[in-house]
N, C-alpha and C positions, 0 to 999 in steps of 0.2 A: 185584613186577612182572616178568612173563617177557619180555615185547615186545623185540627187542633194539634197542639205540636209534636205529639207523637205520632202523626201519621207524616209529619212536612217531612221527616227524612225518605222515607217511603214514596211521598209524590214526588221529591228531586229525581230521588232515584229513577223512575216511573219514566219522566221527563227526559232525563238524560239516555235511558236508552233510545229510548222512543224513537226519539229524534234521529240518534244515529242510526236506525234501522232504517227510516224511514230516509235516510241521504243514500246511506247503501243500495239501498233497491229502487231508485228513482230510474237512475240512468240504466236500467238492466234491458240488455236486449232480449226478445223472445226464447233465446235456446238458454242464454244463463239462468232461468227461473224455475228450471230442468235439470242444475247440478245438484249432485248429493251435497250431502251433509255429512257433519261427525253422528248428527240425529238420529239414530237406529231407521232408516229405509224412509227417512223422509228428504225431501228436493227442498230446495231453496222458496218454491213456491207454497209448500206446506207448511215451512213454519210460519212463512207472513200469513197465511192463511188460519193457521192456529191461532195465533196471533188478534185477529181481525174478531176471529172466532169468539177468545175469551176476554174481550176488552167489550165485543157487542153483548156478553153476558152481565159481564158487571154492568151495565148501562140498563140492562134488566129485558134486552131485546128476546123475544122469543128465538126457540132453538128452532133450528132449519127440520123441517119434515127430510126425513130422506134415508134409502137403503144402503146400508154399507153391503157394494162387491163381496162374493163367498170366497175369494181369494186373493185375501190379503193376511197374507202368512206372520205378518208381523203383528196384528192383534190376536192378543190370546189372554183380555182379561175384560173386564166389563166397565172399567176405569181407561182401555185403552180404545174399547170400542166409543166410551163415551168421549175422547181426544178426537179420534179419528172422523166422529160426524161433519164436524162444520171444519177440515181439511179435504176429507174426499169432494165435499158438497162444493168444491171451489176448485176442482182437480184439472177441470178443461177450462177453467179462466185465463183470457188473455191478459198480457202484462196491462195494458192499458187499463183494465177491469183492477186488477191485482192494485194499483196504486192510486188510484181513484179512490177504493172501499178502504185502501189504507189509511188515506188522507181524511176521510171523511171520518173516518170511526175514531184516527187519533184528533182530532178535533172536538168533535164529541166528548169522549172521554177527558178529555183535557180539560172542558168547559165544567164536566163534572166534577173534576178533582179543584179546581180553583173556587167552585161553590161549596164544594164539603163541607157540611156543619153538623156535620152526624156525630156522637160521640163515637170513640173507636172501639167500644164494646159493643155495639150495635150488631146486632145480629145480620146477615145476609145470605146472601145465593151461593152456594159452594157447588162443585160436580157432583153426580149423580143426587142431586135432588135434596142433598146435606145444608145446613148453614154453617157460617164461621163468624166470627166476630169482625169486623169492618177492620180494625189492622192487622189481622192476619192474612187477608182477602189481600191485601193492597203491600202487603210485605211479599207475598207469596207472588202476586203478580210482578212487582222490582226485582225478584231473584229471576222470574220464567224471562221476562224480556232481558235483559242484562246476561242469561245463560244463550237465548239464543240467539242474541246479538252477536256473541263472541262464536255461535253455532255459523252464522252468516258469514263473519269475517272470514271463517278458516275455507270457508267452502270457495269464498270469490278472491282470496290472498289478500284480505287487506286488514291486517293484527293492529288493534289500539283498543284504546279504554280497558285494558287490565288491570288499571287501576282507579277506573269510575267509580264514583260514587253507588254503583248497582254491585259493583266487584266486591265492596264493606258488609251488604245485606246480603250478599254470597255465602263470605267468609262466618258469618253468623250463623248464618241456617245450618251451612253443612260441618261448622265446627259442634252443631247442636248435636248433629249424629254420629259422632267419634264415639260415645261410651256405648252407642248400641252395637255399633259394629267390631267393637275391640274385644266388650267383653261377651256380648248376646250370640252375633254372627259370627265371630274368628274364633271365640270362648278362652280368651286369656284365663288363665288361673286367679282363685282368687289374691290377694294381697300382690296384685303385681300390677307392675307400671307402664306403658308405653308412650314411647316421646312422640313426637313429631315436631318436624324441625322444616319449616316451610318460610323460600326466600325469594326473593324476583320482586317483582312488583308492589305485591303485598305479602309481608311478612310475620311471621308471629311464630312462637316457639311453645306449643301445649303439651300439658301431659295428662292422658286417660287413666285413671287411677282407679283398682277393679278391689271392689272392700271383701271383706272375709265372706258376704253373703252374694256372691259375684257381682255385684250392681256396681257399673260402671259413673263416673263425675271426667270431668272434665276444668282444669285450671291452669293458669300461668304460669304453677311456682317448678321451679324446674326437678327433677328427679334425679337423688344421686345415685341410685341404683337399677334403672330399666330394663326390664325382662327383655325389651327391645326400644330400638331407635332408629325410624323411616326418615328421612331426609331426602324431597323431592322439592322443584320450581313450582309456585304458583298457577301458572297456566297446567302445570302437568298434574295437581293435585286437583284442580275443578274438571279438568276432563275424566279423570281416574273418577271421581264421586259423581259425577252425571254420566255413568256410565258411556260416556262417548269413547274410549278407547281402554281396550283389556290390558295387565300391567305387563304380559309379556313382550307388548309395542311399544313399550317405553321403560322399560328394563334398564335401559344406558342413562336413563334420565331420574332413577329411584336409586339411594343407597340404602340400603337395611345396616345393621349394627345388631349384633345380640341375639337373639332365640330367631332364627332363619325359620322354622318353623310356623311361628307362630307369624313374624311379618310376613310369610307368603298366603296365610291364613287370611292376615286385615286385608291384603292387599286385594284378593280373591275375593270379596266381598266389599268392596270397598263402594262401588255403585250404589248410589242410595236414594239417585231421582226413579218416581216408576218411569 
């Protein structure tokens, strides 16, 4: 094996959605590939699409020539218009086209990833024209399939893998953004604490810890005295932070503890994929 070992968690991950995405949308008839999503205004056909999109980028495939429609109300940043090219550019594809390009490009890619011999600092292709280090690139791609993986299940009723190996590199990413959101975007006070108490599937108990100069950390050890304490299910905690649903849709599914305020604060800003 070439993979160096700090990206092989990242390739499983990679792998395991992959796969299930690619079992989900097989059997899809023409008009299923046309239902919404949790995904802000995109169909079931746009994320595979997106999908296809950012796996033929990593492979270093040139981006599609093509004009995005003036009326599409949902882009309104230059990171979204730049999502949106290689999704529109695949917007009247038949399913049969849809999983052909799927199969081939997860192929592709796959072959890629089992030759990897790149170090994972290695510099690479990131959107709008940026680079990233080669495990960021490949971390960040295990969170987008794995997020929209569970984006597909919800859309065609069929719930699993919330506890996949893609669900662990989740849990990392967007535990990474608890101190910007607690103390930057909610603005907890300085020298105060906030818990989160998150149980289901994958489980973990953190506290956001905001220091005298408000700069927010993030750790394990528990809090004997928190300004507040959120306690929400796993599945309900990655939809609230991938902005796929506002916290007043799932109210019954959040308990707050402590400074109401300020939890309805985190809560309100809690979305932190663009």
């Amino acid at each position: 094996m070439t993979v160096h070992p700090s990206l092989q968690t990242y390739a499983d991950a990679w792998t395991h959605s992959i796969e299930a995405i690619t079992e989900l949308v097989m059997p899809l008839v023409e008009g299923e590939w046309n239902r919404a999503t949790p995904c802000p205004a995109w169909s079931v056909r746009d994320i595979v699409s997106h999908i296809i999109g950012m796996e033929c980028e990593q492979l270093g495939d040139p981006r599609p020539i093509h004009t995005l429609p003036r009326d599409l109300y949902h882009v309104q940043s230059e990171f979204a218009r730049y999502m949106e090219m290689q999704v529109d550019v695949r917007r009247h594809h038949t399913a049969p086209e849809m999983t052909s390009e799927l199969e081939y490009t997860v192929i592709r890619r796959a072959r890629q990833l089992r030759n990897e011999s790149r170090a994972p600092d290695t510099m690479v292709r990131a959107p709008l024209g940026a680079e990233q280090t080669l495990e960021l690139a490949l971390r960040m791609r295990a969170f987008d399939v794995w997020v929209h993986e569970q984006d597909l299940r919800w859309a065609l009723g069929k719930p699993g893998n919330l506890d996949s190996p893609g669900a662990y590199v989740a849990r990392d990413i967007l535990l990474h953004t608890l101190p910007r959101v607690v103390a930057k975007d909610a603005g907890a006070p300085p020298n105060s604490a906030v818990v989160f108490d998150i149980h289901g599937p994958v489980e973990f108990l953190r506290t956001v810890r905001v220091d005298a100069d408000g700069h927010g950390t993030v750790d394990g050890a528990p809090s004997l005295g928190p300004l507040a304490t959120i306690a929400m299910d796993w599945e309900t905690f990655v939809r609230l932070s991938c902005g796929r649903v506002r916290p007043h849709a799932v109210a019954d599914r959040v308990k707050t503890e402590g400074d109401q305020e300020l939890a309805a604060a985190i809560l309100r800003d809690f979305a932190v994929t663009p």
